[in-house]
KEVO-303777 format. One record per residue (C-alpha): residue number from 1; residue in three letters; x, y, z. Coordinates in nm, 3 decimals, always signed. Example, Ala and Ser with C-alpha at 12.3 -4.5 7.8 and 13.67 -1.06 7.14 Angstrom:
<rs>
+-----+-----+---------+---------+---------+
!   n ! res !      px !      py !      pz !
+-----+-----+---------+---------+---------+
!   1 ! ALA !  +1.230 !  -0.450 !  +0.780 !
!   2 ! SER !  +1.367 !  -0.106 !  +0.714 !
+-----+-----+---------+---------+---------+
</rs>
This chain:
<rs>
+-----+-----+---------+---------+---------+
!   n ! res !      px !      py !      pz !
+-----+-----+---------+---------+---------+
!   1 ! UNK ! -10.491 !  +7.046 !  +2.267 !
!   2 ! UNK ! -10.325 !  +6.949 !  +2.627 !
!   3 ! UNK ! -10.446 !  +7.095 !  +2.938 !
!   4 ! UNK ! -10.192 !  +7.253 !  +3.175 !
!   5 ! UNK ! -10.151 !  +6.927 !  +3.371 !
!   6 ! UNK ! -10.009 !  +6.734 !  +3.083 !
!   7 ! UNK !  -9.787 !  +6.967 !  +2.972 !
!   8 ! UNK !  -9.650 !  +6.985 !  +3.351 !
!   9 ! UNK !  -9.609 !  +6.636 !  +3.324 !
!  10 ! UNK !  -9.405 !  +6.678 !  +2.980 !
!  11 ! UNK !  -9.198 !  +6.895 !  +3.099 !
!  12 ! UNK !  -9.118 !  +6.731 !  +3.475 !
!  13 ! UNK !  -9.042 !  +6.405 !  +3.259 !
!  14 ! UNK !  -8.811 !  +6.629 !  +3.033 !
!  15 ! UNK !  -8.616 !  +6.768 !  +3.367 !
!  16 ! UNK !  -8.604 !  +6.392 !  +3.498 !
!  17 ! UNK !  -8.442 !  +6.228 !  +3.179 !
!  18 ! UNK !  -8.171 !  +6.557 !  +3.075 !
!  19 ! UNK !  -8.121 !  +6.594 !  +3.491 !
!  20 ! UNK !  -8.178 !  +6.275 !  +3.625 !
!  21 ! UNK !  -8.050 !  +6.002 !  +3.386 !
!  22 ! UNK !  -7.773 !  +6.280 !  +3.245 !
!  23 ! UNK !  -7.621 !  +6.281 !  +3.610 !
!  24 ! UNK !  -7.583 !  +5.891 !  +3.662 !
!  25 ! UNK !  -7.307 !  +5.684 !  +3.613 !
!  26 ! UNK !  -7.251 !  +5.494 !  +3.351 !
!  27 ! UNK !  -7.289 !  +5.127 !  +3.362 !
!  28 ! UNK !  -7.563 !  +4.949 !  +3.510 !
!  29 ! UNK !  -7.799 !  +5.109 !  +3.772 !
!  30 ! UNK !  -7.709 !  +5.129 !  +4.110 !
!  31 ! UNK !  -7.313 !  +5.059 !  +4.020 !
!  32 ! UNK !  -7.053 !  +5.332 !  +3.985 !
!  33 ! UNK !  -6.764 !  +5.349 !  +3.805 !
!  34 ! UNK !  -6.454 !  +5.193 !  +3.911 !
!  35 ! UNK !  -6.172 !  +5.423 !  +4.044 !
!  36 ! UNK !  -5.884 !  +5.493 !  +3.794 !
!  37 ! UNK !  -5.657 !  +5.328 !  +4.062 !
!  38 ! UNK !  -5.329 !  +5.448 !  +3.861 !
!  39 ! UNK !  -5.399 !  +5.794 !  +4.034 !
!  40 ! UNK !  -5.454 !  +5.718 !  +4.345 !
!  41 ! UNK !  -5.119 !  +5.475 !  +4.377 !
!  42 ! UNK !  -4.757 !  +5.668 !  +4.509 !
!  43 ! UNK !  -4.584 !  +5.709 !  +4.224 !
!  44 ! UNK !  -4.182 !  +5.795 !  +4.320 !
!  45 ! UNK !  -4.109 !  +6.119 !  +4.129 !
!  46 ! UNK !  -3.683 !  +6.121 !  +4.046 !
!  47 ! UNK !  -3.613 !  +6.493 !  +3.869 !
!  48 ! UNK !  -3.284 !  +6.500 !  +3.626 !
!  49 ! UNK !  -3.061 !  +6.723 !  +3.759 !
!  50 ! UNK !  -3.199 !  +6.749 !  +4.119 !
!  51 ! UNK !  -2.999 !  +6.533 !  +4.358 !
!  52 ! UNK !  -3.095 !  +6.328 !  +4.631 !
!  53 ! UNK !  -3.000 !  +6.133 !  +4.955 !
!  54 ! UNK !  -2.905 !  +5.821 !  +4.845 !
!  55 ! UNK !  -3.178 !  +5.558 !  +5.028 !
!  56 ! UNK !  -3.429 !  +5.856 !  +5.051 !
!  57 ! UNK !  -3.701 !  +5.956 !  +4.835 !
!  58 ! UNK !  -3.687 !  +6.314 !  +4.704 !
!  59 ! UNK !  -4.080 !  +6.308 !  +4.621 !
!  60 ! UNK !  -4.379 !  +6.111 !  +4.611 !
!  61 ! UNK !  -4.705 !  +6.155 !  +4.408 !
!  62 ! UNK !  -5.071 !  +6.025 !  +4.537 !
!  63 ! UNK !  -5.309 !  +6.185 !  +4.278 !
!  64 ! UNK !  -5.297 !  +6.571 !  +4.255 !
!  65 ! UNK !  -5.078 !  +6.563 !  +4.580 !
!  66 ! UNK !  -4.743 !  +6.597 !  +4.582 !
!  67 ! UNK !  -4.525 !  +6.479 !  +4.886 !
!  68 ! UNK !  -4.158 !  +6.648 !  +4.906 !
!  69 ! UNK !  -3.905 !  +6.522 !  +5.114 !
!  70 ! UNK !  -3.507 !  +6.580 !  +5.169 !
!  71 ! UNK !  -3.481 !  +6.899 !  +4.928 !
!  72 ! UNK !  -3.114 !  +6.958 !  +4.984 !
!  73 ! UNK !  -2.868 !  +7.230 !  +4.888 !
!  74 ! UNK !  -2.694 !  +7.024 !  +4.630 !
!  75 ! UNK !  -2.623 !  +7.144 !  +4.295 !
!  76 ! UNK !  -2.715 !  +6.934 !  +3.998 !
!  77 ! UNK !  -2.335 !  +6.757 !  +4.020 !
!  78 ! UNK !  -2.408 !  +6.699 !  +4.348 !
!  79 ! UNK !  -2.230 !  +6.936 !  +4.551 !
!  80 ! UNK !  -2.255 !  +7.175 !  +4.842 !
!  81 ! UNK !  -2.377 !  +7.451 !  +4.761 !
!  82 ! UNK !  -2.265 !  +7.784 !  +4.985 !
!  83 ! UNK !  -2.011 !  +7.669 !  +5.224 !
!  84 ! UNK !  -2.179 !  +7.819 !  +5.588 !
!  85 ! UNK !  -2.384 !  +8.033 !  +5.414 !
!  86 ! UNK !  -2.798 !  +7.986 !  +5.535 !
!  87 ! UNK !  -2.931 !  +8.197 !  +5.289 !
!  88 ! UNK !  -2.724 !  +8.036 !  +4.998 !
!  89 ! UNK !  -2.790 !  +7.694 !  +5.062 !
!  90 ! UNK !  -3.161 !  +7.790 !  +5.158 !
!  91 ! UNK !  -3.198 !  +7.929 !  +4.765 !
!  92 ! UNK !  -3.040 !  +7.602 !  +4.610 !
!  93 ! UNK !  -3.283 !  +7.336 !  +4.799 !
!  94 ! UNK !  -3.587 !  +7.639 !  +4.748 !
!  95 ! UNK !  -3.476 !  +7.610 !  +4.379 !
!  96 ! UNK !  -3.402 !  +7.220 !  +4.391 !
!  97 ! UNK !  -3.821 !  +7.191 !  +4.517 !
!  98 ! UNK !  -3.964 !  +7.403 !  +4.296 !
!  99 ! UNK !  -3.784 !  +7.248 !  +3.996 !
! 100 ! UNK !  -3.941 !  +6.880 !  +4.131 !
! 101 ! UNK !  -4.272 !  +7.034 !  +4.167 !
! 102 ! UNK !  -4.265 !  +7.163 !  +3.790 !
! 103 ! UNK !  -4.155 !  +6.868 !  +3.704 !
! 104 ! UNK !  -4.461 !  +6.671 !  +3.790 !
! 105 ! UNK !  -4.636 !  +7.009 !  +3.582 !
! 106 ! UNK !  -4.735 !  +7.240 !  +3.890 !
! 107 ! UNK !  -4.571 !  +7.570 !  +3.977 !
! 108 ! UNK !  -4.405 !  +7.603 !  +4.316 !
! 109 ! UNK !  -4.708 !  +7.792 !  +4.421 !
! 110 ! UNK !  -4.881 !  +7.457 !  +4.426 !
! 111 ! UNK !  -4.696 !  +7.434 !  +4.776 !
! 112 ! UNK !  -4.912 !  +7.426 !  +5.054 !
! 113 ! UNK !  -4.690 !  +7.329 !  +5.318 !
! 114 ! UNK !  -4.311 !  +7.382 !  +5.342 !
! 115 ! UNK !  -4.093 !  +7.247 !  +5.632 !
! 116 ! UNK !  -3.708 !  +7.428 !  +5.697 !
! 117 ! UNK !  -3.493 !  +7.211 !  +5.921 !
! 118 ! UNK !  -3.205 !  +7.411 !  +6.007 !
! 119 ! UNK !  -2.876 !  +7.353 !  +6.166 !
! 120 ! UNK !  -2.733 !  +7.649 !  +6.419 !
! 121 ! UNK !  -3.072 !  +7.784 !  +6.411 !
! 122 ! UNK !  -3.155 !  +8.124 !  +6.522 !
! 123 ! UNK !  -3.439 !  +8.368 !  +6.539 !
! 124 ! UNK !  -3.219 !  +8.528 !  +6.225 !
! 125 ! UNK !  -3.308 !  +8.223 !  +6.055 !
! 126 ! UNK !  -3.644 !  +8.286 !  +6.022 !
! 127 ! UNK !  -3.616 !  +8.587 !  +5.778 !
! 128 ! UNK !  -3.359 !  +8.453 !  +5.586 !
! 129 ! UNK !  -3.542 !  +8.116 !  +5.519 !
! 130 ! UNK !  -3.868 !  +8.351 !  +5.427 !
! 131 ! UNK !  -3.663 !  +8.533 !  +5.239 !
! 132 ! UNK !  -3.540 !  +8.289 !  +5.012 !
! 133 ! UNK !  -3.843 !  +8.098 !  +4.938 !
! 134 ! UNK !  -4.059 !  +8.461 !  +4.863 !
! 135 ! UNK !  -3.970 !  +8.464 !  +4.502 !
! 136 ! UNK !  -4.169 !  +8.141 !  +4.447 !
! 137 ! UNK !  -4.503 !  +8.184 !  +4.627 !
! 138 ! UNK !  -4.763 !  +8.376 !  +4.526 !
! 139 ! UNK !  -4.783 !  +8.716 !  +4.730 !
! 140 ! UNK !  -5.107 !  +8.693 !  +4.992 !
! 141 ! UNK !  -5.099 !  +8.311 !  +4.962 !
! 142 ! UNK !  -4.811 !  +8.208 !  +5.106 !
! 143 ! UNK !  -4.772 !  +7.824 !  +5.163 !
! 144 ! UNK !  -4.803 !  +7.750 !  +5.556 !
! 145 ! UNK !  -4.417 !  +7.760 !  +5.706 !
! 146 ! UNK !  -4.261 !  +7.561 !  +6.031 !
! 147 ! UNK !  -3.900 !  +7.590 !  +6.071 !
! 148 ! UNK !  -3.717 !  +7.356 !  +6.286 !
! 149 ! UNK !  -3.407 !  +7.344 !  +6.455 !
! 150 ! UNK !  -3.161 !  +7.062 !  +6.453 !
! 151 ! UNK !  -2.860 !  +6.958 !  +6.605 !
! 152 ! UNK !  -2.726 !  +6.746 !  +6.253 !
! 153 ! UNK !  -2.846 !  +6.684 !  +5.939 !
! 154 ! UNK !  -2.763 !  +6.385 !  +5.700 !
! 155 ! UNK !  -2.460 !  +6.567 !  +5.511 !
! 156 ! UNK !  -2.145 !  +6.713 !  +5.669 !
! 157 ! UNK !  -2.183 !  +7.140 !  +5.597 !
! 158 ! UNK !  -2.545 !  +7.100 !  +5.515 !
! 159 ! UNK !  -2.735 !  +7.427 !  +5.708 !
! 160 ! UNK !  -3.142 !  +7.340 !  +5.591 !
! 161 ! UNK !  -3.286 !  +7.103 !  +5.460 !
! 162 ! UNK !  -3.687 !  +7.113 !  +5.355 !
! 163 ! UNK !  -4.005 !  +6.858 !  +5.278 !
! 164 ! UNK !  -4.329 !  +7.011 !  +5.179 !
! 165 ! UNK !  -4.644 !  +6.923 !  +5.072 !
! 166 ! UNK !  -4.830 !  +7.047 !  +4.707 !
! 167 ! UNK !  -5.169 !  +7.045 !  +4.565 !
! 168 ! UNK !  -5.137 !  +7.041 !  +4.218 !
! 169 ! UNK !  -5.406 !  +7.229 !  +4.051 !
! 170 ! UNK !  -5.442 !  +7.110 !  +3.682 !
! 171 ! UNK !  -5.330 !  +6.861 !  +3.401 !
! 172 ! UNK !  -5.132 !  +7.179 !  +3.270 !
! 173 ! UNK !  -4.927 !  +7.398 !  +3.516 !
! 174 ! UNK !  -5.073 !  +7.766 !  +3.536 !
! 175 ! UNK !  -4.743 !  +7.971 !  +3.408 !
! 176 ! UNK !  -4.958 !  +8.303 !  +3.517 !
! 177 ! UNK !  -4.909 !  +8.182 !  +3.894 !
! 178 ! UNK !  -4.532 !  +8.025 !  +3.819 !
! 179 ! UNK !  -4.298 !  +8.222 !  +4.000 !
! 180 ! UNK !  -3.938 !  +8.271 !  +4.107 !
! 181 ! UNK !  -3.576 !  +8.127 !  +3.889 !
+-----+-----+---------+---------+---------+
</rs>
């Protein structure tokens, strides 16, 4: 029969080995694992059907974050879209981002950071810009929002252009939190 000290001592050395020695890395002691350096290396992102600047990268993937520059209100043939209209070309490049962002599998709430530069800016500017990009963000989460004025931007008639910044949260995009066209 064991006493109550050796079963104490059973059971601590049980704890170590499914606790202790389940929780280390694997290889030899003292070494971790080597970093799966393919994530953690930009990898350019080019999404059929969303046009770019030509010389300029449209996105940019480090790991589970995704970079988003030069959104632009270009249909997918490459033209204007909504001649001097804000809130028009505002919806194609909100559009244009959130189909680059599902393209890399997250959902447009995945944006954590949006940027709106904006020609003949305005404080009217402000609630059309939220208003077009409302349909795609989660309600009481909304991604964090600077619009700037600008004198020019890179294409005659062009009224916004955005960047942004997403977190993608998961191998699989979450369609229960994918909103907006």
């Amino acid at each position: 029969m064991r006493s109550g000290t050796q079963w104490r001592s059973i059971g601590a050395a049980l704890v170590l080995s499914v606790f202790g020695f389940g929780c280390a890395p694997a290889g030899p002691p003292g070494r971790f694992p080597a970093p799966d350096l393919a994530q953690s290396q930009p990898q350019a992102v080019n999404t059929p059907g969303v046009p770019g600047l030509p010389g300029f990268s449209s996105a940019i993937k480090v790991g589970s974050t995704l970079y988003l520059a030069g959104q632009v209100p270009l249909d997918s043939a490459g033209r204007l879209v909504g001649q001097g209209d804000l809130a028009a070309q505002a919806a194609q490049a909100f559009h244009n981002m959130a189909r680059v962002v599902r393209a890399v599998r997250g959902v447009p709430a995945d944006l954590v950071k949006l940027t709106a530069y904006v020609t003949e800016y305005d404080t009217a500017a402000v609630a059309v810009i939220r208003q077009a990009i409302e349909p795609y963000l989660e309600p009481g989460a909304p991604a964090a929002l600077t619009i700037v004025g600008v004198s020019a931007l890179p294409e005659p008639g062009m009224l916004v252009v955005l960047d942004g910044v997403a977190v993608l949260r998961g191998q699989l995009p979450d369609r229960t939190r994918d909103r907006g066209p």
